[in-house]
N, C-alpha and C positions, 0 to 999 in steps of 0.2 A: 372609765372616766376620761372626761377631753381632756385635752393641755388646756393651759391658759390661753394660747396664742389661738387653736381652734375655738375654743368659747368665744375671744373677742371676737374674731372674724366671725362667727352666723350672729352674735348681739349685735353687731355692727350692721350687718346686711339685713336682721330682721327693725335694727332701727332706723335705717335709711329707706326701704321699703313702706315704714307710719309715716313716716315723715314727710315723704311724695304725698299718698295716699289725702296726707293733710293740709298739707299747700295747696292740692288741688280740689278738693271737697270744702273750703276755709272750715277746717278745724272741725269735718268729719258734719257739715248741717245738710251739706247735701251728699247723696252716694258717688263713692269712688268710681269715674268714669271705668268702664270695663277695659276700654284700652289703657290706663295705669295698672288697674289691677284685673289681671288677665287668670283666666283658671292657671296660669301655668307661674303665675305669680304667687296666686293661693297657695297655688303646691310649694312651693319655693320656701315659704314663711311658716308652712304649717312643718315643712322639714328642719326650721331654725328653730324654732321652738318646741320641737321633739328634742331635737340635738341638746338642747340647751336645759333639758328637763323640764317644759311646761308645760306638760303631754293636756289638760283640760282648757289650755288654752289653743291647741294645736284642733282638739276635736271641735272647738268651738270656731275657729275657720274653716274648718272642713264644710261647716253648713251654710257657711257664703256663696261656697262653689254652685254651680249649675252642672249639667245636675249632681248630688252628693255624691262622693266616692266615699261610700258606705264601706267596701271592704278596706282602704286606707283607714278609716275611722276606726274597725274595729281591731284593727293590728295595735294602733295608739291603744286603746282603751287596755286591749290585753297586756300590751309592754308597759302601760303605765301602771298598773298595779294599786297600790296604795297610796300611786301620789295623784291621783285625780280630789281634785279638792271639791266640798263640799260647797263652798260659798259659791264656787260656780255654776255650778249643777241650773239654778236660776237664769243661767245663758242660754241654754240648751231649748233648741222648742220645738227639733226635728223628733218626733216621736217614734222614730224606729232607735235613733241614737239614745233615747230617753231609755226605751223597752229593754236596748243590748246595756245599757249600765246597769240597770237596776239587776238583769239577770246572773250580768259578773259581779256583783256585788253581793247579793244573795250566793252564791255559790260559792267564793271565797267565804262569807261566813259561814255558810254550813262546814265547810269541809273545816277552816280553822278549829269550829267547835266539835267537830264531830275528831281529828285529830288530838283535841286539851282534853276528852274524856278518856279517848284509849290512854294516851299518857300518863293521865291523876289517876287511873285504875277505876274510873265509877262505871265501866261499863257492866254488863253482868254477863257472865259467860254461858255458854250455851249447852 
């Protein structure tokens, strides 16, 4: 877990980071010129928001970048675990990122389920 004093500093830097982004696009109608937000900015913001525990909102700038750094993407999806949020999911429209959630997602629930039956005893032995 951060300190507090780590938490404010990347909320700080991933709020000052929207907040350029905003002044110069007025309030996001046109796209952030690429020299404000540069791939290496992306990275920057999708790292505050990992830091910060907002891992579906970290994959979801991932798909900003040119071209996708897929394998960053699926390091987030894996460390985020259960906290990838569903109502997100609708942000998503890179369909390799789409195909790797749905497969960790499917997998963790097999295995949860397939761990709750050894557990409860309903498995039937062999």
């Amino acid at each position: 877990m951060l300190s507090r004093t780590a938490q404010q500093d990347y909320g700080a830097a991933l709020y000052s980071f929207l907040s350029v982004g905003s002044m110069v696009s007025g309030h996001y109608t046109i796209p952030v010129p690429e020299a404000v937000w540069s791939p290496v900015v992306y990275q920057r913001m999708t790292t505050c928001c990992v830091r910060l525990g907002y891992h579906m909102h970290a994959v979801m700038l991932c798909q900003l970048s040119e071209p996708v750094d897929y394998e960053n993407v699926f390091s987030i999806v894996k460390s985020g675990g259960g906290r990838l949020t569903e109502r997100l999911f609708k942000h998503i429209w890179d369909m390799t990122i789409i195909e790797y959630i749905i497969c960790i997602q499917y997998t963790t629930t097999v295995m949860y389920t397939i761990v709750y039956l050894i557990l409860s005893g309903v498995h039937e032995d062999s």
